[in-house]
Backbone and ligand atoms as CSV (ligand in chain L), in Angstrom:
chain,resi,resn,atom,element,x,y,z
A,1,UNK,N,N,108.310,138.623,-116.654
A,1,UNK,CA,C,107.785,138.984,-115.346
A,1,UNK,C,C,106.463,139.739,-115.460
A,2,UNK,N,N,106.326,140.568,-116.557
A,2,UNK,CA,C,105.422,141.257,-116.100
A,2,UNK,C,C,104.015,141.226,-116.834
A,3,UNK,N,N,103.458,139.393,-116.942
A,3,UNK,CA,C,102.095,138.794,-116.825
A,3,UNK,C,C,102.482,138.178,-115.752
A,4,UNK,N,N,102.536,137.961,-114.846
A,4,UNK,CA,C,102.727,137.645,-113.452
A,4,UNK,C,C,102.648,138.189,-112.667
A,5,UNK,N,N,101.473,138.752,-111.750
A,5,UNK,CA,C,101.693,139.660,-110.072
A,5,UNK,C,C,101.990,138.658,-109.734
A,6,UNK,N,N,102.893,139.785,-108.648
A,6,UNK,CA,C,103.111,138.342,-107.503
A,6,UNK,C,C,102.237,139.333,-106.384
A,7,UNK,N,N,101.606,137.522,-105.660
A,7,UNK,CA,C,100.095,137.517,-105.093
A,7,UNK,C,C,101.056,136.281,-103.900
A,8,UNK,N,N,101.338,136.667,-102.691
A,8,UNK,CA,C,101.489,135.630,-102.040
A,8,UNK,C,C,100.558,134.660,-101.629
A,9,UNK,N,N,101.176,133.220,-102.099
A,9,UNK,CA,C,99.871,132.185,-101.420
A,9,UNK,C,C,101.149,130.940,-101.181
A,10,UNK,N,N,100.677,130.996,-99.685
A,10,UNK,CA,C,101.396,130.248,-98.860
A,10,UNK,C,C,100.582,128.661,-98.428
A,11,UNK,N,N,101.433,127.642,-99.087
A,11,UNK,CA,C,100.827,126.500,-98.862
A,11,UNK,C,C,101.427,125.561,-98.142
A,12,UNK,N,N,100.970,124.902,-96.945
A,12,UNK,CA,C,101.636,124.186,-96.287
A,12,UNK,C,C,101.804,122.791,-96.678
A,13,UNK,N,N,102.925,122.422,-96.547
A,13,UNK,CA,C,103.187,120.767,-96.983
A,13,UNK,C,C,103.381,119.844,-96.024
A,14,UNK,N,N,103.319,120.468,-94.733
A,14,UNK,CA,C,103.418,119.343,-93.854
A,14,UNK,C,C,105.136,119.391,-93.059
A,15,UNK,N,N,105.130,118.812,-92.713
A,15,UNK,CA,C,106.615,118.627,-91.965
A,15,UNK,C,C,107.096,116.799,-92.289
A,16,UNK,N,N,108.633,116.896,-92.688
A,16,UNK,CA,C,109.499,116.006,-93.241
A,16,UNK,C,C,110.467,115.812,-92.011
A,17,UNK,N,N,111.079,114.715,-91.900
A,17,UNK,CA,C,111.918,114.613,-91.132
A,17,UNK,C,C,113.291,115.266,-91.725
A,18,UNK,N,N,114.034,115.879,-90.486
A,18,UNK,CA,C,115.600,116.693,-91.215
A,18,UNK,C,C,116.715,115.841,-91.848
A,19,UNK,N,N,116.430,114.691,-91.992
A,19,UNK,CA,C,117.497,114.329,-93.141
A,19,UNK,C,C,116.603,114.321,-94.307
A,20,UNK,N,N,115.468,114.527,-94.530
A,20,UNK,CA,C,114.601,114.258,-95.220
A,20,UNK,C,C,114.661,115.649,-96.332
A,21,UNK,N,N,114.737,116.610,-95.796
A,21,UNK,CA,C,114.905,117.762,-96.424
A,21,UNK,C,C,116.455,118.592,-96.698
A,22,UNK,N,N,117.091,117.509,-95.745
A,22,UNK,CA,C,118.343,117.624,-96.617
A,22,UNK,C,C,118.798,117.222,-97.598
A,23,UNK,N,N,118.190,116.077,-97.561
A,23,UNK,CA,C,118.410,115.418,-99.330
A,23,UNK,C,C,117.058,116.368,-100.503
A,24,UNK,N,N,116.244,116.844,-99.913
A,24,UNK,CA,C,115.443,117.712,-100.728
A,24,UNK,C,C,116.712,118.664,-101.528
A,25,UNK,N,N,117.425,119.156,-100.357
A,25,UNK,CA,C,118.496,120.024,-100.919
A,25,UNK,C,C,119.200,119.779,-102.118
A,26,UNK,N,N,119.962,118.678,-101.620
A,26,UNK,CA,C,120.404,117.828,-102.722
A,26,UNK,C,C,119.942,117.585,-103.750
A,27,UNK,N,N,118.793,116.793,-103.719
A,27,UNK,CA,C,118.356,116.336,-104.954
A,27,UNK,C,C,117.852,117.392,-106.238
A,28,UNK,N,N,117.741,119.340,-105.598
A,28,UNK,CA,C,117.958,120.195,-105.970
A,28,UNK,C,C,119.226,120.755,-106.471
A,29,UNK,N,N,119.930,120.745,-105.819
A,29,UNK,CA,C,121.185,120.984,-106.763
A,29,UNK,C,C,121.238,120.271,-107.843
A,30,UNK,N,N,121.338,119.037,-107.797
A,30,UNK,CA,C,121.422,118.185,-108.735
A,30,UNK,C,C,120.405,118.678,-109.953
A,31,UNK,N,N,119.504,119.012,-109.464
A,31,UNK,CA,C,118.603,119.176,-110.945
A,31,UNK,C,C,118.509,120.816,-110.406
A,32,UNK,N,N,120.123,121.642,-110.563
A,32,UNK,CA,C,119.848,122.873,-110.682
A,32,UNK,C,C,119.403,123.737,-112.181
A,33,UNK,N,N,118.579,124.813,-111.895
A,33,UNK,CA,C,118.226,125.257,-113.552
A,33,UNK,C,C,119.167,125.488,-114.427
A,34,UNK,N,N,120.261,125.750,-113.645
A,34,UNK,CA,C,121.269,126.260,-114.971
A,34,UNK,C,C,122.252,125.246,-115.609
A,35,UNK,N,N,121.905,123.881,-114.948
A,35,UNK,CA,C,122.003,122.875,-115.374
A,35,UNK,C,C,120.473,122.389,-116.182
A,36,UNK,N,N,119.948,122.433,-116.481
A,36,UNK,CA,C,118.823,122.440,-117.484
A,36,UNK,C,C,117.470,121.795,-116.472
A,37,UNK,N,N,118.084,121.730,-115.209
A,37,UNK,CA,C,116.895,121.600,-114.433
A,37,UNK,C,C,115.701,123.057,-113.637
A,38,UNK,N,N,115.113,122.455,-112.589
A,38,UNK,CA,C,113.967,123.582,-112.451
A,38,UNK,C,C,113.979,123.957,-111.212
A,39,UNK,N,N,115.239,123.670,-110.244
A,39,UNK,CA,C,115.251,123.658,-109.158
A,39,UNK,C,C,116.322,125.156,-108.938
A,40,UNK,N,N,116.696,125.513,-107.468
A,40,UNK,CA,C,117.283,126.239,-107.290
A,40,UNK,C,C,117.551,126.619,-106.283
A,41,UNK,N,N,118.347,125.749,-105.176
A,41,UNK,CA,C,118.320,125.331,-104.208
A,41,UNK,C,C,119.461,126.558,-103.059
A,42,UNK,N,N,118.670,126.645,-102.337
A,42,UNK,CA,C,119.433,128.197,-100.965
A,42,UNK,C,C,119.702,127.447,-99.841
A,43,UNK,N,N,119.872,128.256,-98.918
A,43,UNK,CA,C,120.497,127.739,-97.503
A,43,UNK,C,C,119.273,127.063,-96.303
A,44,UNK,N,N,118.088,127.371,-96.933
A,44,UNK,CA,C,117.059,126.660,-96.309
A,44,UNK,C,C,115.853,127.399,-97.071
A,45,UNK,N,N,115.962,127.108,-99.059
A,45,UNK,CA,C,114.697,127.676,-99.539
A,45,UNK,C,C,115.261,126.849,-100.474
A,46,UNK,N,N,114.323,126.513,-101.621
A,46,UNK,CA,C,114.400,125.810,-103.038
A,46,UNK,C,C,113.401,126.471,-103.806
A,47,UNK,N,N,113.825,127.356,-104.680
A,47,UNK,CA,C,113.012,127.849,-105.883
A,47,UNK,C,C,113.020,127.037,-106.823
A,48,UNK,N,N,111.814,127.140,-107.351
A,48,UNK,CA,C,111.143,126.347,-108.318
A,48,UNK,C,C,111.382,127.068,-109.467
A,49,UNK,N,N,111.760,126.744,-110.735
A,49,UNK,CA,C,111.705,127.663,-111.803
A,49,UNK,C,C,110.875,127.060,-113.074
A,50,UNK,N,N,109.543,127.049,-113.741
A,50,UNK,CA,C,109.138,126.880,-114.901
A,50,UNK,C,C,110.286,127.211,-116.454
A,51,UNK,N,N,110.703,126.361,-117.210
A,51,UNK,CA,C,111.254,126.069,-118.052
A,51,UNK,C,C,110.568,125.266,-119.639
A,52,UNK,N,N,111.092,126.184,-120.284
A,52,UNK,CA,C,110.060,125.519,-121.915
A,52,UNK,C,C,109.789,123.832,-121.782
A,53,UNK,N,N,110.682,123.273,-121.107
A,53,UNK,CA,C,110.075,121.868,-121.348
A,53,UNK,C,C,109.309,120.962,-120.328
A,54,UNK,N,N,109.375,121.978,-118.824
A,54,UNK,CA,C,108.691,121.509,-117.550
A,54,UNK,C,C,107.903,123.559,-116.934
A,55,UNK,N,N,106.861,123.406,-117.413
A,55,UNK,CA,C,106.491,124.337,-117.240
A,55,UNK,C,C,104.826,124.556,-116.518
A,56,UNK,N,N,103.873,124.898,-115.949
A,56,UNK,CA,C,102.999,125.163,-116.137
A,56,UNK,C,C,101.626,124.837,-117.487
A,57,UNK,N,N,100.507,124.112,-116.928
A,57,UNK,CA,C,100.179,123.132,-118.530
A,57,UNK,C,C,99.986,125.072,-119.274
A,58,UNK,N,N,99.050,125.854,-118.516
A,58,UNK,CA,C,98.385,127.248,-119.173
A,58,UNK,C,C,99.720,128.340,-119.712
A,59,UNK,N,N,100.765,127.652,-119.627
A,59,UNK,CA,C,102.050,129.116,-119.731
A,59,UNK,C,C,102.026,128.328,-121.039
A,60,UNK,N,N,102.912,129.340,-121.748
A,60,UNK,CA,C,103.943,129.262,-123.285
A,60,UNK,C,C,104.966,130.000,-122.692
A,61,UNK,N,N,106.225,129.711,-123.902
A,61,UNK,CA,C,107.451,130.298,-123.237
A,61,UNK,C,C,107.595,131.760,-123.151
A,62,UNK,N,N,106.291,132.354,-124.018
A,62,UNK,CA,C,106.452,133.727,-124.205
A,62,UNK,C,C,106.255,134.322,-122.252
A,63,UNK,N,N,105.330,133.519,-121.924
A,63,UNK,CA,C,105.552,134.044,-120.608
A,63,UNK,C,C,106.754,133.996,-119.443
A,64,UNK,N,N,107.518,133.763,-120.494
A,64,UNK,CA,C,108.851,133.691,-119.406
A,64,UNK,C,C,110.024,134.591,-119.301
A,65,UNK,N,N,111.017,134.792,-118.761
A,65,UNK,CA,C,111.950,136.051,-119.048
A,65,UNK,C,C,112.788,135.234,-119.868
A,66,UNK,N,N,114.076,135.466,-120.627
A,66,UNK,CA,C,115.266,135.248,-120.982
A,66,UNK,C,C,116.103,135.239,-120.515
A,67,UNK,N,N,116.402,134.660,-119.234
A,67,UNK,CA,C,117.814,134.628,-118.010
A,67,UNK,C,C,118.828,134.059,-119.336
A,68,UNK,N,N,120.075,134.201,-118.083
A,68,UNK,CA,C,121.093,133.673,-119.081
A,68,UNK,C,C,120.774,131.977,-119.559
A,69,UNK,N,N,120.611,131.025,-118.328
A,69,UNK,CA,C,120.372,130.235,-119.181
A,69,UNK,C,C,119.402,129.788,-119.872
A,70,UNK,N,N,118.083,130.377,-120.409
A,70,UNK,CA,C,117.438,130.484,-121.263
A,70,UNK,C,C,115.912,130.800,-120.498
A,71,UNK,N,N,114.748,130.917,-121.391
A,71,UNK,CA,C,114.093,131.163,-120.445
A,71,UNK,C,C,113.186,130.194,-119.737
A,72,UNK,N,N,113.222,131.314,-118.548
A,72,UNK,CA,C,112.905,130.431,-117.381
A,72,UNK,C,C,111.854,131.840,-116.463
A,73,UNK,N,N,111.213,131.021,-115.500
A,73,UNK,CA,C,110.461,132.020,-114.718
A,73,UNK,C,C,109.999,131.574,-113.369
A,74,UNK,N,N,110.245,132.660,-112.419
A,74,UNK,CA,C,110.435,131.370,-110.853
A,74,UNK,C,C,109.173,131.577,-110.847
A,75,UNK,N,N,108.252,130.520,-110.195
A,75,UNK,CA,C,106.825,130.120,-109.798
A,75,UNK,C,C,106.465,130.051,-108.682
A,76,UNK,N,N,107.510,129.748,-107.504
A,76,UNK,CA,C,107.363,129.503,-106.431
A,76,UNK,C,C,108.770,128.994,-104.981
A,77,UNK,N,N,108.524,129.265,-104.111
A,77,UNK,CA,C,109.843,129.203,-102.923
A,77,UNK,C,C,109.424,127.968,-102.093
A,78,UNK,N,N,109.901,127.287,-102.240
A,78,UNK,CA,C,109.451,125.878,-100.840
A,78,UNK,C,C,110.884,126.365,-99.849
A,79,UNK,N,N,110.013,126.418,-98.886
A,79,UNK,CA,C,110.378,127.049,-97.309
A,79,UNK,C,C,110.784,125.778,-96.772
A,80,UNK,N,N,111.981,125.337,-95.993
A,80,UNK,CA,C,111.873,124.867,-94.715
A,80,UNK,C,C,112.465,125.400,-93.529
A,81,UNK,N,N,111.421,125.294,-92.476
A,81,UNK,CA,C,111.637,125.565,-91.039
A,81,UNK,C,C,111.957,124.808,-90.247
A,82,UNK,N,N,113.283,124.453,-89.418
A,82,UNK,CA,C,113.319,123.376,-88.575
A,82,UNK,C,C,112.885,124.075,-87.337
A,83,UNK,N,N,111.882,122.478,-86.816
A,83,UNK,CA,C,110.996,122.469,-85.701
A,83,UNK,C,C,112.352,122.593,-84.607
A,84,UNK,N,N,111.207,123.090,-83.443
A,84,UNK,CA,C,112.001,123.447,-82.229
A,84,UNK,C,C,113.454,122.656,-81.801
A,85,UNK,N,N,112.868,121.098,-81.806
A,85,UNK,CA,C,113.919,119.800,-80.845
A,85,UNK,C,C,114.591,119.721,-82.608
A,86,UNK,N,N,114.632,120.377,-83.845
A,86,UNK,CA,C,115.371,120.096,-84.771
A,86,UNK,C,C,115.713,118.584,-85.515
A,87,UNK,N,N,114.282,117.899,-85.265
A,87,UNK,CA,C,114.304,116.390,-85.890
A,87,UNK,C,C,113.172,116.330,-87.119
A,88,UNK,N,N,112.590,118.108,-86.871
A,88,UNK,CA,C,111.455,117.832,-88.109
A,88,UNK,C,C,111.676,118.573,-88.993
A,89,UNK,N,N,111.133,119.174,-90.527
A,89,UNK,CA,C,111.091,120.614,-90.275
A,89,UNK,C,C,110.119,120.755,-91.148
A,90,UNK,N,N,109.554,121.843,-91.163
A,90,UNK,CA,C,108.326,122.603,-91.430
A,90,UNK,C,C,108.374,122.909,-93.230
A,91,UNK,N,N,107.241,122.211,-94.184
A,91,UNK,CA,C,107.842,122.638,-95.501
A,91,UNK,C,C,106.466,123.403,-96.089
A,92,UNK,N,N,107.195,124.557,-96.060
A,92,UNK,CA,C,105.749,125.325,-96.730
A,92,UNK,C,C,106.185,126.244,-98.700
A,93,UNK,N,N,105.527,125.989,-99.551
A,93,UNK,CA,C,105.237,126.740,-100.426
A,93,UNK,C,C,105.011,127.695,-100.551
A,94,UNK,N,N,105.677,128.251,-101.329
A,94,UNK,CA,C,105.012,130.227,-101.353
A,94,UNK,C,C,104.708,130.177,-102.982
A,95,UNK,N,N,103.719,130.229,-103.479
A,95,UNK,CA,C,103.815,131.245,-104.544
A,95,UNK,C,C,104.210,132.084,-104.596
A,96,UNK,N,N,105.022,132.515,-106.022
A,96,UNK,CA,C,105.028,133.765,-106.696
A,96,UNK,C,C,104.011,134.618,-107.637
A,97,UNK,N,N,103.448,134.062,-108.115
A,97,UNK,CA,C,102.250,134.212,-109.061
A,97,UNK,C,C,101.363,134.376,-109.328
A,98,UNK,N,N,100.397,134.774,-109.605
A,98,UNK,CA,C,98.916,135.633,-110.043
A,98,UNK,C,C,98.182,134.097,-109.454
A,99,UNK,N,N,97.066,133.659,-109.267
A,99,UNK,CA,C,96.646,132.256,-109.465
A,99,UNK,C,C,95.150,132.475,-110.036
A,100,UNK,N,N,95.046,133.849,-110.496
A,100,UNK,CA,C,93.355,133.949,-110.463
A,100,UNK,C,C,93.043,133.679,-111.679
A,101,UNK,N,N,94.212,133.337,-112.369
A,101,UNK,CA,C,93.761,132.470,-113.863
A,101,UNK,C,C,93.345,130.956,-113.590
A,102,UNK,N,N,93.827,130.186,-113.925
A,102,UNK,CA,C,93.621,128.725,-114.070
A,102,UNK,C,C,93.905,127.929,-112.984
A,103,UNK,N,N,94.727,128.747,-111.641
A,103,UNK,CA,C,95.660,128.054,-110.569
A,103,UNK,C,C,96.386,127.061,-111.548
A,104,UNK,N,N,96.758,126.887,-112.968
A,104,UNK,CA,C,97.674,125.702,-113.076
A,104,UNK,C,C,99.164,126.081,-113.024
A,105,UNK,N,N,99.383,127.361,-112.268
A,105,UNK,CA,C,100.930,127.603,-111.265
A,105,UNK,C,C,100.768,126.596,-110.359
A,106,UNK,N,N,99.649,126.926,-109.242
A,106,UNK,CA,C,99.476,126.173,-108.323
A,106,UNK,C,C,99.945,124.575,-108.716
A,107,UNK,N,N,98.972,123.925,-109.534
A,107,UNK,CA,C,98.837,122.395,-109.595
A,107,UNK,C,C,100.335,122.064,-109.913
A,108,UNK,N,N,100.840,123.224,-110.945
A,108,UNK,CA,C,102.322,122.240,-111.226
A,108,UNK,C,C,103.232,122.389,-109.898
A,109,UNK,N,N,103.444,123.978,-109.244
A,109,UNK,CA,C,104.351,123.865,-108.284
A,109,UNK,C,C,104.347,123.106,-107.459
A,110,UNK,N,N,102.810,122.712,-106.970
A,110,UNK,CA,C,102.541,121.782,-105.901
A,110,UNK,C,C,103.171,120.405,-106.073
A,111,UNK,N,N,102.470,119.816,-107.481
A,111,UNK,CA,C,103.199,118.779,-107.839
A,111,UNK,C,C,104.699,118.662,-107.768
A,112,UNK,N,N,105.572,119.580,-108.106
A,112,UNK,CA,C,107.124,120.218,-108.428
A,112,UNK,C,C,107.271,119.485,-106.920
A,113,UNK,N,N,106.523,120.280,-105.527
A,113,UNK,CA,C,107.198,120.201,-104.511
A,113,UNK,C,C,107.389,119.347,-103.429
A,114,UNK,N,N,106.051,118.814,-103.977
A,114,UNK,CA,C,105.519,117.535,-103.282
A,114,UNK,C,C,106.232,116.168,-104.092
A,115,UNK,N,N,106.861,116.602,-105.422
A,115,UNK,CA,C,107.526,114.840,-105.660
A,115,UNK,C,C,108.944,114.800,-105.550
A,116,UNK,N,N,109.392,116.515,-105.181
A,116,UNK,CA,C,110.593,116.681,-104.608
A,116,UNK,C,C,110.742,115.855,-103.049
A,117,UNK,N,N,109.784,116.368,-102.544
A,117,UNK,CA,C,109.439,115.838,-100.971
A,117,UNK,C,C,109.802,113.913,-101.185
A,118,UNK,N,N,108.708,113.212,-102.301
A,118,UNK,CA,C,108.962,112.217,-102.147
A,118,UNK,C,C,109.702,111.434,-102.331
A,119,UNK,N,N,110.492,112.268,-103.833
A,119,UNK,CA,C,111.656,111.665,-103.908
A,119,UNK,C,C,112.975,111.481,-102.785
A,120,UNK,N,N,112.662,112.601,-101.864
A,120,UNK,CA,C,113.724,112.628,-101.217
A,120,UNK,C,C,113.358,111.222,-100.130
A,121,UNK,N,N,112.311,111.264,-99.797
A,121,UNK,CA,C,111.667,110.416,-98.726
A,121,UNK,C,C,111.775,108.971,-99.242
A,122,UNK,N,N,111.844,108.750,-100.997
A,122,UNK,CA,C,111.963,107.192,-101.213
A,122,UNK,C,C,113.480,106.801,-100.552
A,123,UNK,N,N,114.663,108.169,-100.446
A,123,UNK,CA,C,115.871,107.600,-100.584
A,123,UNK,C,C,116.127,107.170,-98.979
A,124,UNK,N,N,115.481,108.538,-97.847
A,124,UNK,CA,C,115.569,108.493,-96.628
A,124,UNK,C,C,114.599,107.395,-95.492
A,125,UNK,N,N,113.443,107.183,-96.221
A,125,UNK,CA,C,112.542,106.717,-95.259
A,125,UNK,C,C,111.752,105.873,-96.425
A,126,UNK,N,N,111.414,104.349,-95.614
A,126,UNK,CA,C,111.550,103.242,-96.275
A,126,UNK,C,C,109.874,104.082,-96.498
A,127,UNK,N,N,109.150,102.963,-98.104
A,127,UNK,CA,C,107.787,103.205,-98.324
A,127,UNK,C,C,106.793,102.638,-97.396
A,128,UNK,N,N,106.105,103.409,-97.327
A,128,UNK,CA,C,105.100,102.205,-95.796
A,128,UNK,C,C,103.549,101.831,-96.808
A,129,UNK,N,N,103.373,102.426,-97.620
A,129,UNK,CA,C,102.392,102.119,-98.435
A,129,UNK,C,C,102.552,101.713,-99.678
A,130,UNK,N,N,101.862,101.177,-100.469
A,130,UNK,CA,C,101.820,101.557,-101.694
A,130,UNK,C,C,100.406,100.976,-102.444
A,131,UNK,N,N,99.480,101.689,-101.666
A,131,UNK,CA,C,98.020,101.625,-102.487
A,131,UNK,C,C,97.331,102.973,-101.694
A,132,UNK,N,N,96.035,103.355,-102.152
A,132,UNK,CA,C,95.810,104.487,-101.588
A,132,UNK,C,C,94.286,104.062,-101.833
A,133,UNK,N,N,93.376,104.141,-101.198
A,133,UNK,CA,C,91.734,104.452,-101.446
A,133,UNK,C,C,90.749,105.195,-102.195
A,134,UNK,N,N,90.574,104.850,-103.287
A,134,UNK,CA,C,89.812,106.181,-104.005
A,134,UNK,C,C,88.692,105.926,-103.567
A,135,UNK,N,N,87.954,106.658,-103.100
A,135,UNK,CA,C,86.465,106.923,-102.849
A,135,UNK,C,C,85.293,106.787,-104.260
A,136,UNK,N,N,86.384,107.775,-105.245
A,136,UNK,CA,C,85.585,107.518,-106.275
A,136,UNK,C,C,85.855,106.661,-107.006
A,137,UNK,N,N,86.480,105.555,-107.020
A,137,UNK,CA,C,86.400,104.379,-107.741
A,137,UNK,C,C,85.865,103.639,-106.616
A,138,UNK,N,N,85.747,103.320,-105.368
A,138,UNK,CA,C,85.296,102.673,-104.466
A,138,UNK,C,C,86.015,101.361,-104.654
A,139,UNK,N,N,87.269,101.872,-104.581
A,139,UNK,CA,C,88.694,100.708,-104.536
A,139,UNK,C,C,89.967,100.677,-104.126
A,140,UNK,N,N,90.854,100.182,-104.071
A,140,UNK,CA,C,92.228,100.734,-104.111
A,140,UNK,C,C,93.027,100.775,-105.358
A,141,UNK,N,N,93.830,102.153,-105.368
A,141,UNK,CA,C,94.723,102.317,-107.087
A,141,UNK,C,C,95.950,102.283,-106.588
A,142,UNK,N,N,97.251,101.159,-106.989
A,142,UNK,CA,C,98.881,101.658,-106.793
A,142,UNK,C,C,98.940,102.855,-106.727
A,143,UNK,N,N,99.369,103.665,-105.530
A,143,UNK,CA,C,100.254,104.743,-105.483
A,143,UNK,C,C,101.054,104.832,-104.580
A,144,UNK,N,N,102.155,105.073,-104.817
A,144,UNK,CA,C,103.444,105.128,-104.146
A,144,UNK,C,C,103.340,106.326,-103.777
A,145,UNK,N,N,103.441,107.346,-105.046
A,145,UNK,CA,C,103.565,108.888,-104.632
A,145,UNK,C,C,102.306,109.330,-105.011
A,146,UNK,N,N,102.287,110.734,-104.312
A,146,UNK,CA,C,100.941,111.227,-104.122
A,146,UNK,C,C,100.682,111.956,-105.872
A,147,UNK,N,N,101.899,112.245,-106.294
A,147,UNK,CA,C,101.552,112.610,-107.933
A,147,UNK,C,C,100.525,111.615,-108.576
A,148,UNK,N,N,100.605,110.880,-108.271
A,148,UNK,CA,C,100.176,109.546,-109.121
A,148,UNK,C,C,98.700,109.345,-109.001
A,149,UNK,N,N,98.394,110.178,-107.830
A,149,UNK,CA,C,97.195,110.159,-107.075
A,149,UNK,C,C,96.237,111.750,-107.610
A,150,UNK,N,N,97.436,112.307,-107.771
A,150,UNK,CA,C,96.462,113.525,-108.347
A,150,UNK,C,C,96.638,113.502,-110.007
A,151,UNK,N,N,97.360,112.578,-110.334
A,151,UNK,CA,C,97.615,112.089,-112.025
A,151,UNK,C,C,95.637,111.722,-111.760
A,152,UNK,N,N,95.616,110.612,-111.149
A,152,UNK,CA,C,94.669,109.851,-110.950
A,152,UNK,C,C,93.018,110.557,-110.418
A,153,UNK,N,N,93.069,111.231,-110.163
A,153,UNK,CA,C,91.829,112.250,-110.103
A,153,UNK,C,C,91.592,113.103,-111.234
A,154,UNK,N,N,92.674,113.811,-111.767
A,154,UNK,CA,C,92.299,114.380,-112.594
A,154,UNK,C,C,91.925,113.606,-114.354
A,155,UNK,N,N,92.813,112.537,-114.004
A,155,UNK,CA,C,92.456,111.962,-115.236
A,155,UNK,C,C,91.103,110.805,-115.541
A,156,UNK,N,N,90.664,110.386,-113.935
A,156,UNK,CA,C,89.587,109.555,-114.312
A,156,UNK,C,C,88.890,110.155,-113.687
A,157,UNK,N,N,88.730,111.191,-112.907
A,157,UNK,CA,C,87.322,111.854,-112.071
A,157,UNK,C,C,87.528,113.379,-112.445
A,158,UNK,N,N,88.420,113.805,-113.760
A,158,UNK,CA,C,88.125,114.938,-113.808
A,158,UNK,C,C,88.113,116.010,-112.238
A,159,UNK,N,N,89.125,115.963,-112.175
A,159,UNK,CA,C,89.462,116.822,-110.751
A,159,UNK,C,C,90.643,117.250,-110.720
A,160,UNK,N,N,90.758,118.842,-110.470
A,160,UNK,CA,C,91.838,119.689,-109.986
A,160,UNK,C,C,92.140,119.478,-108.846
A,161,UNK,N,N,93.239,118.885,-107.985
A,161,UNK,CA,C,93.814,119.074,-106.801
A,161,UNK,C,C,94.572,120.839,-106.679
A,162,UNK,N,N,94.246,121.338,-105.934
A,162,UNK,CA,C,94.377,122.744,-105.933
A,162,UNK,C,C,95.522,122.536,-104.429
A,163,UNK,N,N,95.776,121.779,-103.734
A,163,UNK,CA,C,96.200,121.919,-102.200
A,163,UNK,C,C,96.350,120.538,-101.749
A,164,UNK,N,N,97.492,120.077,-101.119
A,164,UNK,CA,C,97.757,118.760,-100.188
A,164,UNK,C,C,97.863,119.506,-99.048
A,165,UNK,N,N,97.188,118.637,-98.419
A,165,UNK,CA,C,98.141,118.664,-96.728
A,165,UNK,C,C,98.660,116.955,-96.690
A,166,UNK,N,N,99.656,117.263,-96.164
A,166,UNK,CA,C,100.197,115.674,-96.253
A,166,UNK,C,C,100.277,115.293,-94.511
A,167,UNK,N,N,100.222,116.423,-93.417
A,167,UNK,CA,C,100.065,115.795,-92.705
A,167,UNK,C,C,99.303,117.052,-91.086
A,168,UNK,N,N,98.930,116.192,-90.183
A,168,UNK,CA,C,99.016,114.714,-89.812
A,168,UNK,C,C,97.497,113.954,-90.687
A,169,UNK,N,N,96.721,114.628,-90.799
A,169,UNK,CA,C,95.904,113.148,-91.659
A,169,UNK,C,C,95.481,114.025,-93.006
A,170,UNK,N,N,96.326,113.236,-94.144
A,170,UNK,CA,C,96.153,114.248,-95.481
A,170,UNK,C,C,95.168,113.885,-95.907
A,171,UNK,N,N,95.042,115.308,-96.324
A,171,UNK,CA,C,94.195,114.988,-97.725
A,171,UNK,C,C,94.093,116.031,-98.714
A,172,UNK,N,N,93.613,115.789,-99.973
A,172,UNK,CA,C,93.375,116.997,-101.064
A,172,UNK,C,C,92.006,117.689,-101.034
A,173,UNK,N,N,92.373,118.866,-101.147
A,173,UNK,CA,C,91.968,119.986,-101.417
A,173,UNK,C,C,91.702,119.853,-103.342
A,174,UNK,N,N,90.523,119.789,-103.581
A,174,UNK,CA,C,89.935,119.738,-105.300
A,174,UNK,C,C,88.972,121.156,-105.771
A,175,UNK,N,N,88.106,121.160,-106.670
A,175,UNK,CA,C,87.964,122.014,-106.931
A,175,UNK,C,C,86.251,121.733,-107.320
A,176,UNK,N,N,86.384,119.902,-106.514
A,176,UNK,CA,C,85.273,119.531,-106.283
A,176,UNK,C,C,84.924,118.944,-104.638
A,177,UNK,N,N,86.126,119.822,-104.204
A,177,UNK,CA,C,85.804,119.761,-102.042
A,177,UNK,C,C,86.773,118.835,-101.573
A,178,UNK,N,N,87.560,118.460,-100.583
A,178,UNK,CA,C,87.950,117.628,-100.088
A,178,UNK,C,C,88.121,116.649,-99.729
A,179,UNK,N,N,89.200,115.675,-100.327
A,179,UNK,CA,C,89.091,114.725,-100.389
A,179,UNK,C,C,89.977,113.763,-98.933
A,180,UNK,N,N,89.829,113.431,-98.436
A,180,UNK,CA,C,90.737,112.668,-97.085
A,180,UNK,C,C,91.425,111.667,-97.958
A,181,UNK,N,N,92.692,111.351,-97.377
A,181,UNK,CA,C,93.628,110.032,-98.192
A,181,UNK,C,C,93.643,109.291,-97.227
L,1,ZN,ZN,ZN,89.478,106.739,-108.639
């Protein structure tokens, strides 16, 4: 814990439909940490936990505590809020963590929470896409999920995605300005 302030930074993910984030739930338990996963799933929160083999690219394990089941270190809280009429609900990120190093808390939790989101969404809600526009290739690249898309920036345009908004018209947040999807 203690190379880590915690520095709240609250990131919004957009709103999921409510069966949508009930299987978020789910698909958290299932990959709970003390089952050797990174999840850690509450009554309407899912902590994220960094683990020696899914961790942050800038951590080593020294930065982690020694819980019982080995070490591990929470990174971040994905929030949901159900909307008023209770058909949506609201999914926001919290950091736990310092970010004024590398933000690569940020990039992994984001990633963590956003392919939680999609996984849940491949099972609930059929795919409506599966290509996406790169600007900077001035083409279209397969992507199903939006990981694939920030796989895909950073690895051929050299770009940090620092922030999604996924809705209503997403786009990333880089560390070379905004990108619209
Ligand atoms: Zn490209």
């Amino acid at each position: 814990m203690a190379k880590h302030k915690a520095v709240e930074s609250k990131i919004p993910l957009g709103e999921v439909l409510e069966p949508t984030w009930r299987k978020m739930l789910a698909l958290a338990r299932q990959q709970d940490v003390e089952q050797g996963g990174i999840y850690d799933a509450r009554a309407s929160a899912i902590n994220l936990w960094a683990i020696p083999t899914d961790m942050p690219a800038s951590w080593s394990v020294s930065d982690m505590t020694r819980g019982a089941w080995g070490p591990s270190e929470i990174v971040g809280t994905i929030y949901g809020r159900s909307t008023v009429d209770g058909k949506m609900v609201d999914v926001e990120l919290d950091l736990d963590v310092d970010m004024a190093g590398k933000g690569e808390e940020g990039t992994w939790a984001i990633a963590k929470a956003v392919g939680l989101i999609e996984d849940a969404q491949k099972v609930i809600e059929p795919v409506k896409n599966d290509r996406i526009f790169c600007r900077f290739c001035d083409g279209w690249i397969p992507a199903v999920l939006l990981n694939t898309v920030i796989d895909h920036m950073r690895e051929k345009h050299n770009l940090q995605v620092t922030t999604i908004m996924l809705a209503p018209q997403p786009f990333l947040v880089t560390n070379a300005g905004v990108i619209p999807l």
